[in-house]
Rosetta silent file (secondary structure, phi, psi, omega in degrees, C-alpha in Angstrom):
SEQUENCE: XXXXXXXXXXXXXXXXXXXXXXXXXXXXXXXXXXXXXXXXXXXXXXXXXXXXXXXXXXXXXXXXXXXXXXXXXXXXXXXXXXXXXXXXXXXXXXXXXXXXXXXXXXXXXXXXXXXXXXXXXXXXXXXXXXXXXXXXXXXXXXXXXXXXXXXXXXXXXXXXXXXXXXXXXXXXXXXXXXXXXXXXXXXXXXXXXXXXXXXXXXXXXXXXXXXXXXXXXXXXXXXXXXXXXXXXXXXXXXXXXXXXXXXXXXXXXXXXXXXXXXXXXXXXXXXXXXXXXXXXXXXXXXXXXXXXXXXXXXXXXXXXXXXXXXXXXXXXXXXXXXXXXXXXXXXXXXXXXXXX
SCORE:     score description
SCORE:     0.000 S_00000001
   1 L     0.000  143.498 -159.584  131.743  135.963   63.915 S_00000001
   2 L  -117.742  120.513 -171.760  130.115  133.061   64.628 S_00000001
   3 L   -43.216  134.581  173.895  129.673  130.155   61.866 S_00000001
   4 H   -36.032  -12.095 -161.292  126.090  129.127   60.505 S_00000001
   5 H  -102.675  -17.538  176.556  127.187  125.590   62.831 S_00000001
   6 H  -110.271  -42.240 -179.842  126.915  127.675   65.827 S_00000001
   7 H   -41.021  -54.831 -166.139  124.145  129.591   65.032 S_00000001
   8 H   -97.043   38.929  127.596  121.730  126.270   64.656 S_00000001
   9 H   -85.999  -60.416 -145.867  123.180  124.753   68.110 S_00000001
  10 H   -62.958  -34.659  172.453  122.369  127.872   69.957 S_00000001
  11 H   -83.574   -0.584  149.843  118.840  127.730   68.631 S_00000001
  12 H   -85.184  -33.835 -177.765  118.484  124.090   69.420 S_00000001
  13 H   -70.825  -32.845  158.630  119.664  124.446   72.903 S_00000001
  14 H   -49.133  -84.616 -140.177  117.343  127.501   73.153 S_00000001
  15 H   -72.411  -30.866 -165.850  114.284  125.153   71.889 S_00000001
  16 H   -63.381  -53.255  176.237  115.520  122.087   73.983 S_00000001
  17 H   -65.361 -118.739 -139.129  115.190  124.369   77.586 S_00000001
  18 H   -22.467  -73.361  161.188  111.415  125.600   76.387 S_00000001
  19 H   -11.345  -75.350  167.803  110.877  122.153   75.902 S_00000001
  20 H   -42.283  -63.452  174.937  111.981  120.893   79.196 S_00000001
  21 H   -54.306  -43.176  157.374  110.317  123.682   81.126 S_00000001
  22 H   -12.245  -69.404 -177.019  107.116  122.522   79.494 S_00000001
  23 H   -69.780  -22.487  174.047  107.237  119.629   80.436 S_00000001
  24 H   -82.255  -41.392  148.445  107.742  120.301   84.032 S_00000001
  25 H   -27.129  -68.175 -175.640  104.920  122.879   84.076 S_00000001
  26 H   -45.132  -50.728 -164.661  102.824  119.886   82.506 S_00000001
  27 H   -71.150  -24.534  177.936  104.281  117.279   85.196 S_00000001
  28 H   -51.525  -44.812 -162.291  103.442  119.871   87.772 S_00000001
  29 L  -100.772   12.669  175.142   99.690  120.348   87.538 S_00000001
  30 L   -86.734  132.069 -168.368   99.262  116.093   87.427 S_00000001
  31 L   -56.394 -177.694  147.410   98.343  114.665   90.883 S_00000001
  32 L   -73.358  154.129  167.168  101.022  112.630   92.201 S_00000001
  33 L   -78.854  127.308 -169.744  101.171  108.928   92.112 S_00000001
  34 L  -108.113  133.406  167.130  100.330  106.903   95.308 S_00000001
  35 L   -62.543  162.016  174.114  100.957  103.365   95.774 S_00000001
  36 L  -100.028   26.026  170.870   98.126  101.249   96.444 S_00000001
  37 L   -97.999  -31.553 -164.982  100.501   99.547   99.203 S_00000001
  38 L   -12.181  102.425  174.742  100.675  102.910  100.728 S_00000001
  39 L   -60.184  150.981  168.462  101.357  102.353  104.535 S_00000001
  40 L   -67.490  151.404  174.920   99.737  104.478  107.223 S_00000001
  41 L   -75.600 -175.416 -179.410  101.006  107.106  108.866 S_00000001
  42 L   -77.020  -13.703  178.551  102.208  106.961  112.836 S_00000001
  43 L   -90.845   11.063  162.417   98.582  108.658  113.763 S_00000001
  44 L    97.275    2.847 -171.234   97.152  105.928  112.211 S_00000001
  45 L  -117.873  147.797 -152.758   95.265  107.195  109.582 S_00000001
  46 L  -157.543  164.618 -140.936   96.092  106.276  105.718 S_00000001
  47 L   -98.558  128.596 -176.474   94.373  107.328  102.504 S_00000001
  48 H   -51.222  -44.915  149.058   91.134  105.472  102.270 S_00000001
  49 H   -79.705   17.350  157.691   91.582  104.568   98.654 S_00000001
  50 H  -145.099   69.445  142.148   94.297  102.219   98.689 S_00000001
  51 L   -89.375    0.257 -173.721   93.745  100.624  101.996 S_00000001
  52 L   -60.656  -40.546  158.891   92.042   97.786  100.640 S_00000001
  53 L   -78.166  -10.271  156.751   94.991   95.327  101.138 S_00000001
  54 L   -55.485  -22.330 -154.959   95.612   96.507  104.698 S_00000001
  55 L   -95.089  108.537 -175.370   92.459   96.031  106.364 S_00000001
  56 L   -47.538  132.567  178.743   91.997   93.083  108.713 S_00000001
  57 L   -52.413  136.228  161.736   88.593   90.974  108.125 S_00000001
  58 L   144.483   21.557  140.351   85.836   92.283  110.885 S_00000001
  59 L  -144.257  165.471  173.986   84.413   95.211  108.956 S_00000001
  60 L   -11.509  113.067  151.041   82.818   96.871  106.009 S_00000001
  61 L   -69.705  142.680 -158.314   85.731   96.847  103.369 S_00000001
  62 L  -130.209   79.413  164.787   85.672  100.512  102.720 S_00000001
  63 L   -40.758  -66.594 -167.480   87.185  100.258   98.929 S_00000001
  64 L  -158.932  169.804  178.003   86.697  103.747   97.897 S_00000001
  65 L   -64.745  118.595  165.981   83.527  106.518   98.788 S_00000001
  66 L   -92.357  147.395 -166.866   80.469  105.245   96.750 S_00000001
  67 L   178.928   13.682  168.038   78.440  107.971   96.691 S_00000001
  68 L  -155.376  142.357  177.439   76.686  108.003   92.579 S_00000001
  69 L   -42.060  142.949 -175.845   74.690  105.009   91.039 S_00000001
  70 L    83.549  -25.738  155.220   76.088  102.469   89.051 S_00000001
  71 L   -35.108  141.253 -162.202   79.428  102.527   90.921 S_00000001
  72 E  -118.383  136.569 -174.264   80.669   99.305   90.871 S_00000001
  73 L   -83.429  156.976  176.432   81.971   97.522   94.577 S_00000001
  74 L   -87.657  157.739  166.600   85.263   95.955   94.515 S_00000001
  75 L    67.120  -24.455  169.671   85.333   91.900   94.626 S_00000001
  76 L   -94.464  -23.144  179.236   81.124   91.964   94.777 S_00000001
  77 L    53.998   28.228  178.382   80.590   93.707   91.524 S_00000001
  78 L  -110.375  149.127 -172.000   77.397   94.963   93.049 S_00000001
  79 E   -56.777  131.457  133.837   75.516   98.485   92.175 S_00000001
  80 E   -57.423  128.877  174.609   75.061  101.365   94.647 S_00000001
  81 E  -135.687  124.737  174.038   71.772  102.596   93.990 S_00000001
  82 E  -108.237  151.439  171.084   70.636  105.606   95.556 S_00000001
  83 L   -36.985  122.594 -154.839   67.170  106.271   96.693 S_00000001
  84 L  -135.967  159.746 -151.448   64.972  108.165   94.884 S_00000001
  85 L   -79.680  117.472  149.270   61.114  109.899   96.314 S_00000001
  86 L   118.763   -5.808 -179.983   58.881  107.168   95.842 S_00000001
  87 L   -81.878  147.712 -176.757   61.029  103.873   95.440 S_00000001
  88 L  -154.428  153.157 -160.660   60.904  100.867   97.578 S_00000001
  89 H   -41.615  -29.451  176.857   62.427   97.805   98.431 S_00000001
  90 H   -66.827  -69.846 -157.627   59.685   95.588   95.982 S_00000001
  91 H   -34.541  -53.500 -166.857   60.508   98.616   93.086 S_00000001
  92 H   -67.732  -36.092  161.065   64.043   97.717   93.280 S_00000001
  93 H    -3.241  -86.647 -155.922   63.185   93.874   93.350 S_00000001
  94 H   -61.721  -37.654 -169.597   61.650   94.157   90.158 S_00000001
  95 H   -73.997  -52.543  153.223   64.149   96.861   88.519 S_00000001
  96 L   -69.929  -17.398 -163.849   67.174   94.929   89.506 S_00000001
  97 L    54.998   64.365  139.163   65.414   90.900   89.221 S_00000001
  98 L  -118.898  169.585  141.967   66.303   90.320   92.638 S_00000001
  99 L   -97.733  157.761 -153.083   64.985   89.545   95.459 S_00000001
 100 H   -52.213  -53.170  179.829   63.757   91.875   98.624 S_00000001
 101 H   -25.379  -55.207  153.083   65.634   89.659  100.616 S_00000001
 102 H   -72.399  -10.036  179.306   69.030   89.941   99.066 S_00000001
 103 H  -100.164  -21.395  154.171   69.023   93.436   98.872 S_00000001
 104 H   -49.097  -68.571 -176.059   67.777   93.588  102.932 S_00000001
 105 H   -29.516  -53.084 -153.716   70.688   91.004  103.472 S_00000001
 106 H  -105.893    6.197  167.179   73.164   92.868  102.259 S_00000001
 107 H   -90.180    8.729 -171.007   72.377   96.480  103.340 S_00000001
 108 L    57.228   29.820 -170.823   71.257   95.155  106.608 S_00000001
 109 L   -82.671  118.025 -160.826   67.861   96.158  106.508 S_00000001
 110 L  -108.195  163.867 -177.743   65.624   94.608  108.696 S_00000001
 111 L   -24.345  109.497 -163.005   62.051   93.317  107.877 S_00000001
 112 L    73.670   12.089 -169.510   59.365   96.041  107.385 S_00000001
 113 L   -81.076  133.457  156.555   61.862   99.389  107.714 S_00000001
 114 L  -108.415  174.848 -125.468   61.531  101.098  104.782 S_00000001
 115 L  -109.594  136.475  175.418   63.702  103.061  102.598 S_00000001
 116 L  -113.194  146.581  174.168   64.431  106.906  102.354 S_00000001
 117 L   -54.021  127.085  148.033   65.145  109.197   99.482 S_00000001
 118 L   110.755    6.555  172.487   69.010  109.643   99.116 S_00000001
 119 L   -82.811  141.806  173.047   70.081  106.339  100.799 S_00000001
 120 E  -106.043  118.163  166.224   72.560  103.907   98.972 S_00000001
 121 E   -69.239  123.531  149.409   71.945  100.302   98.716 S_00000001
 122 E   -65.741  116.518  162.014   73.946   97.846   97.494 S_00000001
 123 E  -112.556  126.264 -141.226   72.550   95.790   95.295 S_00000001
 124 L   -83.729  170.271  167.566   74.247   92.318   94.328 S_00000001
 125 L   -65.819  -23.419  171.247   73.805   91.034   90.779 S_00000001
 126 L  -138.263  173.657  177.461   71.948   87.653   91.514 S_00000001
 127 L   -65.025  152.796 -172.098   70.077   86.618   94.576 S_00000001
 128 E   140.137 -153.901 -173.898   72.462   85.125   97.742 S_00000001
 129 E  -161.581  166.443 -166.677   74.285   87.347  100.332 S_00000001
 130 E  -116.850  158.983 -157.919   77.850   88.234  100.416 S_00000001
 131 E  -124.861  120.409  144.142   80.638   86.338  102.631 S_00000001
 132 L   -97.628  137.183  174.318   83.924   88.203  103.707 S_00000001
 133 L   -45.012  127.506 -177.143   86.872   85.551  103.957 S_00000001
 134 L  -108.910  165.272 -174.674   88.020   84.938  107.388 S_00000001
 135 L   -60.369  140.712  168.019   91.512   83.857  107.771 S_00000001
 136 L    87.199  -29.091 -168.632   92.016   80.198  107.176 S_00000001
 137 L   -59.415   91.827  168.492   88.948   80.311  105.306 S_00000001
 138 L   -85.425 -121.762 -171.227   89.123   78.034  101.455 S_00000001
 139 L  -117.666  -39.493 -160.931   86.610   78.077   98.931 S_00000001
 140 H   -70.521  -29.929 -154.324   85.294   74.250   99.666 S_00000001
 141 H  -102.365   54.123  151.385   84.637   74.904  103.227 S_00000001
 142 H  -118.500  -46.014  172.099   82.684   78.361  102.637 S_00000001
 143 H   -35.860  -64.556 -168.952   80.549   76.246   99.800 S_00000001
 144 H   -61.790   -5.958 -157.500   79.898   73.896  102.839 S_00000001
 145 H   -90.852  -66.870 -168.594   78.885   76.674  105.380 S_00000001
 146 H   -83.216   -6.535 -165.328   76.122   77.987  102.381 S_00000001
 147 L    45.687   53.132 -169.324   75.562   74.499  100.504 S_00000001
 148 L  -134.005  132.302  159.520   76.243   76.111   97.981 S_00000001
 149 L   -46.564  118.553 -170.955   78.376   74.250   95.073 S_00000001
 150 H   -78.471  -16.350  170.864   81.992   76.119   95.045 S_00000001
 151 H   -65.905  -22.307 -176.543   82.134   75.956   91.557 S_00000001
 152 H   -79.416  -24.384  170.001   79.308   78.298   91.535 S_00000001
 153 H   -91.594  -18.510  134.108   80.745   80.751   93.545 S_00000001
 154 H   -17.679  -67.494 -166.706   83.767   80.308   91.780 S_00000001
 155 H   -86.701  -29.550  165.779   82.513   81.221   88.679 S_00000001
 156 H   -63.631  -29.482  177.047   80.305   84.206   90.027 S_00000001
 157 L   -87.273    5.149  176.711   83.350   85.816   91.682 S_00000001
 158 L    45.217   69.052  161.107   85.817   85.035   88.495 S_00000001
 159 L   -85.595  117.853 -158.714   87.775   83.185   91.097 S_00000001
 160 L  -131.082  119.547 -162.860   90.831   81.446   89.300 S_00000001
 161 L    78.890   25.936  176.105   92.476   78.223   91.226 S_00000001
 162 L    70.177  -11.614  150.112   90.476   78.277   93.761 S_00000001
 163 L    -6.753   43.827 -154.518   92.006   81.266   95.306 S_00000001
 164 L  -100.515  157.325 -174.631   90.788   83.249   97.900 S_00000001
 165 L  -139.249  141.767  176.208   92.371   85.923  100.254 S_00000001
 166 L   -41.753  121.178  145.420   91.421   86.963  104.117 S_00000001
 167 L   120.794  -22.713 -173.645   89.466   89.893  103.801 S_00000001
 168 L   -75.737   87.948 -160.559   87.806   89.361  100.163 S_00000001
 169 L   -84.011  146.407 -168.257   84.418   89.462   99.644 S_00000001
 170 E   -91.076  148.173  152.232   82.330   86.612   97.783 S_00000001
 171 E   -99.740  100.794  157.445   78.924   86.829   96.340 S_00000001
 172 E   -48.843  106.009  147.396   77.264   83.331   97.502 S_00000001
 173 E   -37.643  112.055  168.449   74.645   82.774   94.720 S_00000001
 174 L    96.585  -17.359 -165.531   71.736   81.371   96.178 S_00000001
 175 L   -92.721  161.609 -161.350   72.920   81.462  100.062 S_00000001
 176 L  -111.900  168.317  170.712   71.360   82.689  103.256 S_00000001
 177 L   -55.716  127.720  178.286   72.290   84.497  105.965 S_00000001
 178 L  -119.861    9.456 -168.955   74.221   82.385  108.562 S_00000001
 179 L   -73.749  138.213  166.406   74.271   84.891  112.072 S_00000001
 180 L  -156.471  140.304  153.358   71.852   83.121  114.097 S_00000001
 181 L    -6.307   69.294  169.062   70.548   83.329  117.616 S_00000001
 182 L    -9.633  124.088  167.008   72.628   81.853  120.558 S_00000001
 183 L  -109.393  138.520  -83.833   70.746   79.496  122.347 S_00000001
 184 L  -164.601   88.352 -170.263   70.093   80.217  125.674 S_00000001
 185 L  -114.258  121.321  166.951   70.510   76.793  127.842 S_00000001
 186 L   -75.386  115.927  175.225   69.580   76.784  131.516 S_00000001
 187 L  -112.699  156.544 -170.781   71.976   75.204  133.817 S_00000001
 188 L   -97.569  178.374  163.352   71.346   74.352  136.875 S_00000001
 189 L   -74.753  125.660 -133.105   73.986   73.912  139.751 S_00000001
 190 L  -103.588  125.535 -179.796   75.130   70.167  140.143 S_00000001
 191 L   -84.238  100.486  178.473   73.482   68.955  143.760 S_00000001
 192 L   -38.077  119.926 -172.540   76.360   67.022  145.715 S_00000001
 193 L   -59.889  126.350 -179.818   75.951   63.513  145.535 S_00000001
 194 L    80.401   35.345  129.869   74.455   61.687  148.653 S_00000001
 195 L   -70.016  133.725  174.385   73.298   65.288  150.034 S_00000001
 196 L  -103.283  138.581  158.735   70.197   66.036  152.547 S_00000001
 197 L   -61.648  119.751  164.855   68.477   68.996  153.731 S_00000001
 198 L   -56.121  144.122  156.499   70.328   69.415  156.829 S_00000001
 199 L   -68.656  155.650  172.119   68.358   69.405  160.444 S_00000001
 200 L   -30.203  139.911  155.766   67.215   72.760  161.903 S_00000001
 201 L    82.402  -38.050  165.012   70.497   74.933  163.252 S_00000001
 202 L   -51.167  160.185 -165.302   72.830   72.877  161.026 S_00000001
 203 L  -101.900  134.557  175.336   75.301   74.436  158.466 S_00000001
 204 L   -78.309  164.358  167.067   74.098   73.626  154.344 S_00000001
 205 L   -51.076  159.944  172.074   76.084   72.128  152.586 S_00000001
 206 L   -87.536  130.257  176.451   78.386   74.225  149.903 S_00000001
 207 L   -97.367  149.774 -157.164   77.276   73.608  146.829 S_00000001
 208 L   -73.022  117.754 -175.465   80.266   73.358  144.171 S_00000001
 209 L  -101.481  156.730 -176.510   80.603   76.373  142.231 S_00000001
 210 L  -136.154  160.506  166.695   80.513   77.006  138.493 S_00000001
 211 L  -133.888  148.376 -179.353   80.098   79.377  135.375 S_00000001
 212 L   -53.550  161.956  162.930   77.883   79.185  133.033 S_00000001
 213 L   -58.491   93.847  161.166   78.161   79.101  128.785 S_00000001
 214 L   -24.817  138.504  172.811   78.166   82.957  128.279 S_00000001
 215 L  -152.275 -136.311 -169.996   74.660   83.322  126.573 S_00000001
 216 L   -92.953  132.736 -177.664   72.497   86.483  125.697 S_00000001
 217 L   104.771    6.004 -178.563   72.659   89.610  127.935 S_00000001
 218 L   -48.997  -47.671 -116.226   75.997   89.089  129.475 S_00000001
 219 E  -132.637  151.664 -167.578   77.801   91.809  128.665 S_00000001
 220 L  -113.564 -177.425 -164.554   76.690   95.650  129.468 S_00000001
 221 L   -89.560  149.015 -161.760   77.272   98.515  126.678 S_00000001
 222 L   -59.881  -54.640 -165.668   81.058   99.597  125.948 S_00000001
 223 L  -133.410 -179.898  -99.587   79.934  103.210  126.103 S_00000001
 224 L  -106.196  165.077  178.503   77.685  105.626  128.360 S_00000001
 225 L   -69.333    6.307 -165.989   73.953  105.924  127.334 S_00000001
 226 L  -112.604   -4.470  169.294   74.373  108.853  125.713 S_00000001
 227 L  -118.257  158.668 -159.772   76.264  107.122  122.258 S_00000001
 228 E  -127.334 -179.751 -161.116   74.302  105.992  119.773 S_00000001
 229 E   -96.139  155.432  164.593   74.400  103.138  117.248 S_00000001
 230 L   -97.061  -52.472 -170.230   76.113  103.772  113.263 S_00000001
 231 L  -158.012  142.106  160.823   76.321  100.794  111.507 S_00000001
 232 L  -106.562 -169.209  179.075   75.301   97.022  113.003 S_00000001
 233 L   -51.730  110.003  128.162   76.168   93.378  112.549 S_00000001
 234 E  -119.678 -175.832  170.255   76.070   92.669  109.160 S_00000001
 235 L   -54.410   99.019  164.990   78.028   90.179  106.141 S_00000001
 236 L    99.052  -27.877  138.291   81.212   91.983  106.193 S_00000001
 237 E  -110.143  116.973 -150.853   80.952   94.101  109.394 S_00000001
 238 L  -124.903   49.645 -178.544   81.158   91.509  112.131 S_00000001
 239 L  -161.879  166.768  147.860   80.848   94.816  115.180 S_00000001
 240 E  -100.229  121.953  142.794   78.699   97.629  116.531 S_00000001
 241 E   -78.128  125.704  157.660   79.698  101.000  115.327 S_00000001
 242 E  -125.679  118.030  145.572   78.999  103.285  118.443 S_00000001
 243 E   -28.168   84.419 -172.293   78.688  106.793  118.436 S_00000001
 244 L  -139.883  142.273  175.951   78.409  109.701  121.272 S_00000001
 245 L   -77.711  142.882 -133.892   79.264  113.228  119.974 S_00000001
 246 L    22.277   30.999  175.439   82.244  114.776  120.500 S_00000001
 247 L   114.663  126.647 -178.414   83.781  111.502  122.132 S_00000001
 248 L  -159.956  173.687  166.575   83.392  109.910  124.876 S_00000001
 249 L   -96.339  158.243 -170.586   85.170  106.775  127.263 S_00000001
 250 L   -88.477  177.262 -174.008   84.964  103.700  126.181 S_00000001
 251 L  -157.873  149.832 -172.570   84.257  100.893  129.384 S_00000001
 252 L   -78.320  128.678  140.999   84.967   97.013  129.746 S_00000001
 253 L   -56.859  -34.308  174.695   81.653   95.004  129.017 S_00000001
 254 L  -160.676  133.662 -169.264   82.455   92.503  131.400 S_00000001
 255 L   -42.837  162.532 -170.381   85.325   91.731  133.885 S_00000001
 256 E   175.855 -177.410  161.393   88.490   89.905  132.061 S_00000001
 257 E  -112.551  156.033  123.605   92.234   90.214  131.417 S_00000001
 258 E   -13.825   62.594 -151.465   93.713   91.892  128.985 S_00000001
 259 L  -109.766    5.346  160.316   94.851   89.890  126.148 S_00000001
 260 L  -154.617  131.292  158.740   95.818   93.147  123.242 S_00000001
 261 L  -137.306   54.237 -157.742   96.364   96.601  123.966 S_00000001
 262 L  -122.693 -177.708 -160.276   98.313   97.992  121.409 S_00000001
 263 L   -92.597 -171.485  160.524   98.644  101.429  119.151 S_00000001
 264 L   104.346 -178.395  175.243   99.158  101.382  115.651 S_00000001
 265 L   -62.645  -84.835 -171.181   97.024  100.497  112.310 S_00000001
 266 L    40.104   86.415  148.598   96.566   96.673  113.376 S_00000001
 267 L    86.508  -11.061 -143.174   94.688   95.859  110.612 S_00000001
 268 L    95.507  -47.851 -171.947   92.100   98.829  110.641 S_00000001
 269 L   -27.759  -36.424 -144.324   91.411   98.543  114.174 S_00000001
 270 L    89.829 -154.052  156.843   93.604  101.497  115.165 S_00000001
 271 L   -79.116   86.953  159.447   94.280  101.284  118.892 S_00000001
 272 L   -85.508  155.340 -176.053   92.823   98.389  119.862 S_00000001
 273 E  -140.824  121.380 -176.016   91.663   96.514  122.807 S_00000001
 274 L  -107.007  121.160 -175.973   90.973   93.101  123.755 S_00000001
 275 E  -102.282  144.305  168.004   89.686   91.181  126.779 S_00000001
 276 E  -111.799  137.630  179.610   88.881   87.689  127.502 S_00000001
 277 E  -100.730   18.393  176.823   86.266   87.233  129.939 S_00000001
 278 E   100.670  170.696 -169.607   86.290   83.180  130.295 S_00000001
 279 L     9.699   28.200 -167.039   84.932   80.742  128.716 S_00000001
 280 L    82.637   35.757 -179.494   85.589   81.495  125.104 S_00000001
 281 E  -121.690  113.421  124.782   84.181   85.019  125.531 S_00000001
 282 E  -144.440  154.104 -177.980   86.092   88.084  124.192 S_00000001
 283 E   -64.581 -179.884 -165.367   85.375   91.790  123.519 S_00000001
 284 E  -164.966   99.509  148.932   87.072   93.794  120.636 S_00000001
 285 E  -128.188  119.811 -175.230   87.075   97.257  121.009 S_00000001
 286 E   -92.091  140.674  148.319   88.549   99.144  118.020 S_00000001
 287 L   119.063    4.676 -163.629   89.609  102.872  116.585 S_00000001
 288 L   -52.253  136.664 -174.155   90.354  104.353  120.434 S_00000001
 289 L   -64.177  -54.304  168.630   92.078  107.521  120.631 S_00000001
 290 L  -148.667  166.531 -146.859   94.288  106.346  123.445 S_00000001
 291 E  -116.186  110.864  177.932   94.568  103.550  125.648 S_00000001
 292 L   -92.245  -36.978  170.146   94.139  103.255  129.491 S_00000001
 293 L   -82.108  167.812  168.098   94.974   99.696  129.578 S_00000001
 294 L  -131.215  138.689  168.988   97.830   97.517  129.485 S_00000001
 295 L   -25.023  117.589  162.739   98.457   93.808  128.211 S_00000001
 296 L   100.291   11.093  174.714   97.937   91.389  131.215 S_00000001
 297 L   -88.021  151.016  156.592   95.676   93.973  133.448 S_00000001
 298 E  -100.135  122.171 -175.273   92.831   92.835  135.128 S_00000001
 299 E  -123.995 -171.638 -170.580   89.902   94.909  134.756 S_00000001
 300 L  -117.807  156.534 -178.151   86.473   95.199  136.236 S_00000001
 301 L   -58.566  102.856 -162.704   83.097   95.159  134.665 S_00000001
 302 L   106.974   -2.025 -173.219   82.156   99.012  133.657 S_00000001
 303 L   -84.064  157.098 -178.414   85.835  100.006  134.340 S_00000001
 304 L   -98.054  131.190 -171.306   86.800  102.895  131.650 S_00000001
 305 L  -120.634  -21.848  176.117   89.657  101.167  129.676 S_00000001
 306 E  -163.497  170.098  156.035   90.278  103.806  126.669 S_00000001
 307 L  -146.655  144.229 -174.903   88.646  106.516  124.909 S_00000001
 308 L     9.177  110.778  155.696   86.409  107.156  121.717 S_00000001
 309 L  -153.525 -117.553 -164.929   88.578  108.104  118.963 S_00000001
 310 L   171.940   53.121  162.342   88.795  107.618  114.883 S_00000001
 311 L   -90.541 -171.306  178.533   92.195  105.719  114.598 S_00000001
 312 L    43.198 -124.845 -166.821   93.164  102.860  111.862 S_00000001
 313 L   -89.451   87.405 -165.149   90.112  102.535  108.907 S_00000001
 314 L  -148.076  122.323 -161.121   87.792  105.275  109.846 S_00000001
 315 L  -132.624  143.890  125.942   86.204  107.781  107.010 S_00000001
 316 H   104.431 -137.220  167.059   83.272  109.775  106.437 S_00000001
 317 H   -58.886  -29.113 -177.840   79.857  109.775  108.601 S_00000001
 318 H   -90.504   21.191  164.519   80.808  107.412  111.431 S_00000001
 319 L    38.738 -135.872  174.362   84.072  109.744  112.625 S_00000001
 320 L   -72.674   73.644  173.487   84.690  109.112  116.216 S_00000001
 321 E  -112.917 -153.151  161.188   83.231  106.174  117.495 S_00000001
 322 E  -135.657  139.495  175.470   84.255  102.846  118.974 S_00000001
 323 E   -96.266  109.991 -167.717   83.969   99.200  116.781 S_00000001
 324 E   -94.814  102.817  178.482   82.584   97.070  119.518 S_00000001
 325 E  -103.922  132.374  136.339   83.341   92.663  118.310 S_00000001
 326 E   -74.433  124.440  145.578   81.902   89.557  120.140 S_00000001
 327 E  -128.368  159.982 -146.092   83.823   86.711  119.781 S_00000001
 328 L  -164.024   80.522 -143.078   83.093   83.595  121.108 S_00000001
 329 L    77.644   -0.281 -171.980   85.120   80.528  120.505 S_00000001
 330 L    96.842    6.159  166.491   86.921   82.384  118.196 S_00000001
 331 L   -93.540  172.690  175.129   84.075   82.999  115.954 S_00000001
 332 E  -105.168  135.107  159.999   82.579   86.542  115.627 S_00000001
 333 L  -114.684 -155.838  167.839   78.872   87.176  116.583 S_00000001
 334 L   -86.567  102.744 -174.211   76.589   89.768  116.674 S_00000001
 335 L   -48.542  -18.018 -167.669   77.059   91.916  119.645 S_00000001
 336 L   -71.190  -41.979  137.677   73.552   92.970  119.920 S_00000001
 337 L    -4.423  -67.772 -131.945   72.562   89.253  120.993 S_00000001
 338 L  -107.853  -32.586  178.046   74.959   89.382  124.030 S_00000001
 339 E   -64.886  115.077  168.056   74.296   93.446  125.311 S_00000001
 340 L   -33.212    0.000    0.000   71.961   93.816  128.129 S_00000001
């Protein structure tokens, strides 16, 4: 017979399991927890919302899907607003107290396009345009870029110690746009000093050869005429997204070597590939499905070096494209400039 002392263990040890199994039924139906370090997998692709410290500056930072009004951007604190039948770039002006300008700047809108029902803008909280931090980059000498006082951007970006990190975008108060328009200087060929038109039958002289200052129109498009554009140059994507359905190869803009050709994340990129063409001229081309080139190849202008794919930081409508970068001294420019 079993004592009243056994009776009320067996009925706590009874109540203890029901208990437990609860709780594991409860822990069961919670999502799991991901870090927000979370590394990519080996195909390259990694969960869009916590990729934000991974992604090398030279495109959109693609925080999380915005996709309902009032959503707040990370590091810009500026609205999504989507488009609604009859609204227009003044409407929003006035609705937000900005001006059309900053909200063209920072959607990339250019002068007289107007705006369709269901598109989302970003709109920043005061007038200026937004700067992502290039490597190297502090706070004084991005003030100096915009003439813009650093304390002010300081205090609009709750910036604390001066503190900025590659990849992090600022709202300049007050600041302008700074991509501007190669300029496009004719040189001539240098005449050898103490040269004559040679008599009749005589051989000319050689004249001494050189190459030009890359300038606009250089460079022909990475892929066949048949892809189309996604996203352009703007503050914070420093490429051409390009686009051909179901895929296509990608092709060298202009003859070069081979200076990166590797797999992996790198950054966002994906599989990326880079050439230098001379004179402080190189291509970028990012997200490629696989690779046709190798470090240290010499290729030719128009040669197919990889093709279209949707590796590293790649989400939503633009899929399978290629992210086509200028760079040009080591700054990035607008590719659009430099394509034939």
């Amino acid at each position: 017979m079993h004592s009243p002392a056994d009776h009320t263990r067996h009925w706590l040890s009874i109540r203890v399991r029901v208990l437990c199994v609860g709780v594991f039924f409860v822990a069961s139906l919670l999502p799991p927890y991901v870090s927000r370090a979370e590394l990519p997998s080996d195909n390259g692709e990694v969960d869009i919302a916590h990729a934000v410290l991974l992604v090398e500056d030279g495109f959109l930072m693609k925080t999380s899907p915005l996709t309902k009004t009032g959503t707040r951007r990370a590091y810009s604190e500026g609205v999504i607003h989507i488009v609604r039948d009859g609204e227009s770039l003044e409407k929003l002006s006035d609705r937000y107290d900005v001006s059309v300008d900053t909200i063209r700047w920072a959607n990339n809108v250019s002068p007289g396009t107007s705006i369709q029902p269901g598109q989302e803008l970003l709109v920043l909280p005061v007038d200026g345009v937004l700067h992502t931090v290039k490597r190297g980059q502090t706070l004084l000498g991005i003030a100096e870029l915009y003439d813009v006082k650093s304390e002010e951007i300081a205090a609009q970006n709750r910036v604390k110690d001066g503190f900025i990190a590659a990849g992090e975008e600022l709202i300049i108060p007050g600041g302008k746009p700074l991509v501007e328009k190669p300029t496009v200087v004719a040189v001539t060929p240098p005449k050898p000093v103490g040269s004559t038109t040679p008599p009749a039958g005589t051989t000319k002289p050689a004249i001494p050869s050189y190459t030009p200052t890359p300038t606009v129109g250089v460079l022909q498009k990475p892929c066949s005429e048949a892809c189309f554009l996604t996203q352009g140059f703007h503050g914070g994507h420093y490429g051409l997204d390009m686009q051909e359905r179901g895929g296509g190869a990608i092709y060298a803009a202009e003859a070069g070597t081979v200076t990166r050709a590797d797999y992996g994340w790198n950054g966002g990129y994906g599989n990326v590939i880079e050439i230098d063409h001379g004179n402080g001229l190189v291509t970028l081309y990012g997200h490629n499905k696989d690779l046709l080139v190798e470090e240290g190849d010499t290729v030719t202008r128009g040669q197919r070096i990889a093709n279209m794919g949707n590796t590293g930081l790649v989400y939503g409508k633009t899929g399978i494209h290629t992210h086509f970068e200028v760079h040009l001294n080591g700054a990035k420019k607008n590719p659009s400039l430099y394509l034939q």
